[in-house]
N, C-alpha and C positions, 0 to 999 in steps of 0.2 A: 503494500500500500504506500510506502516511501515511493513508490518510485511516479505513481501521477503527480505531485505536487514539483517533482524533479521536471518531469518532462515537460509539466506544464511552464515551468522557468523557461524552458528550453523552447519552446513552441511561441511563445508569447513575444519576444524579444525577434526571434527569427520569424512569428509572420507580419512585423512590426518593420523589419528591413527589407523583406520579402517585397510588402506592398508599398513603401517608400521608393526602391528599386522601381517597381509596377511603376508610381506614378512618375519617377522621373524621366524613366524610356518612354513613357506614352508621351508627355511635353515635349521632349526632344524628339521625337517623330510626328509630331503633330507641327511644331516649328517648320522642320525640314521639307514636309509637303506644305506648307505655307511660302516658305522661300522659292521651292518648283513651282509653286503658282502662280507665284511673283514674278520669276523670272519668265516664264508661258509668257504670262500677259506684256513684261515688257516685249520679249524678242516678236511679241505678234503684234504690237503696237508699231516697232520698227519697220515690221514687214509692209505691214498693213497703211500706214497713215501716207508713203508717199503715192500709195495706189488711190488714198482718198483725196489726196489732190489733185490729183492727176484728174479723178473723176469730177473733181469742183471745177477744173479749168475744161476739160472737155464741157461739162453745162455750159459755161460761161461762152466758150466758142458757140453751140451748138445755138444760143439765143442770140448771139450778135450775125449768125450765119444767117439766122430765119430773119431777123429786123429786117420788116418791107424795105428799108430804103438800100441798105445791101442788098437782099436778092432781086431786086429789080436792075440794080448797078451790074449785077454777076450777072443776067438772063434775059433782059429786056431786049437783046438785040437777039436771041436767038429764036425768037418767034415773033412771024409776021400780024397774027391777028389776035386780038384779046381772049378769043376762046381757047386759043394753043399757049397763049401767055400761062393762065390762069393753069392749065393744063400741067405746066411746065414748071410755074412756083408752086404746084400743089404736090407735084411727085420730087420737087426739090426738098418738101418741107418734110413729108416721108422719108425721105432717101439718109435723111441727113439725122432725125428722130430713132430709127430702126440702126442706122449706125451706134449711135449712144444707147440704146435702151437700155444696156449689161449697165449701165453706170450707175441707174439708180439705187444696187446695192449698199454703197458706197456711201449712202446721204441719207438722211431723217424725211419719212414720207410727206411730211410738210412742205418740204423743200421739193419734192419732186412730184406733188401736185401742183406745186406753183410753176415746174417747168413745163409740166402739162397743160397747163391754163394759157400759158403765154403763147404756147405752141396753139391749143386750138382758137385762141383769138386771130392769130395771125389769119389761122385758116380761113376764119368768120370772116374776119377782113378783106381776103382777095375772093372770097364769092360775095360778099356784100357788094364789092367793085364791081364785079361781073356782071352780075344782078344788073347793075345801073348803065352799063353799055352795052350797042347791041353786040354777039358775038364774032363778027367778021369787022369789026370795025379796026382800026389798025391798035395793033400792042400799046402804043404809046400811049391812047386814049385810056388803058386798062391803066396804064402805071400813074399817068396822071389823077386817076379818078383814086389809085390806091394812096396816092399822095396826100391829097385833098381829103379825105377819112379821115386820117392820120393826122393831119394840122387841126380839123375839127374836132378830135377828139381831147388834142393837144396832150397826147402823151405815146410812149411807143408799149403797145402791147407787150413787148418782151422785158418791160421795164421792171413790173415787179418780181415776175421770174429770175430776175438777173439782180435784184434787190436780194430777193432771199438767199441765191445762191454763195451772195458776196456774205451777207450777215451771217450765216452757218460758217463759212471758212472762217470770218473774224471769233465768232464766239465757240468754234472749236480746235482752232489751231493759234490761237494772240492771244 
């Protein structure tokens, strides 16, 4: 009967260091995948953040591409009548949309409904012209009339698209 009061001496002390051990390897392994986590997020921050640029400055072309007053600069001589005009900035504005579309990963969906916005305004805007001239009447009559919108509205459609894009780069990369 001496010998439980022994053992328990024995037992009590060692599962006293036992679960001290326990808890110190669990902290020290629980640190250790905190710092692997750490370090993930940095090395995929590095990876990742000059592709998010890359993706902000592709928006940034992709609305300065569609601004009426550009692609009539880029197109207006390659089609003789307004209905081939019209024709021609609408699979431009496509062409150029379908290019970028992979980019929207890259951004907060707020930001790339507003690229969406600026893009189908433009759209609204060269049938709105169309609408308003007959369509064999010469291209220039189309660019003009897409001009005159645009003055009247006194702002360029791609304006706030091109706002937000700039404001997301400043308040996620400054």
């Amino acid at each position: 009967m001496d010998f439980i009061p022994d053992l328990v001496k024995l037992l009590v002390p060692a599962g006293l260091v036992l679960y001290g051990m326990y808890v110190t390897v669990k902290l020290m392994l629980e640190r250790e995948a905190e710092k692997q986590r750490v370090d993930l997020k940095n090395r995929y921050a590095s990876e990742v953040t000059p592709l998010r640029l890359q993706a902000y400055e592709r928006m940034a072309l992709f609305l300065e591409r569609i601004t009426p007053a550009n692609l009539l600069l880029r197109l207006s001589s390659e089609a003789p009548v307004a209905l081939d005009l019209q024709q021609l900035l609408l699979r431009e504005i496509r062409e150029e949309y379908n290019h970028n579309v992979s980019q929207q990963i890259y951004m907060s969906q707020a930001v790339w409904e507003e690229v969406q916005n600026a893009m189908n305004e433009v759209i609204m805007l060269v049938n709105e012209a169309a609408g308003q001239v007959p369509p064999e009447s010469p291209a220039l009559e189309l660019s003009k009339r897409i001009f005159d919108i645009v003055i009247q509205k006194n702002s360029q459609p791609t304006a706030a698209g091109l706002k937000a894009v700039k404001d997301e780069v400043q308040a996620v990369f400054l």
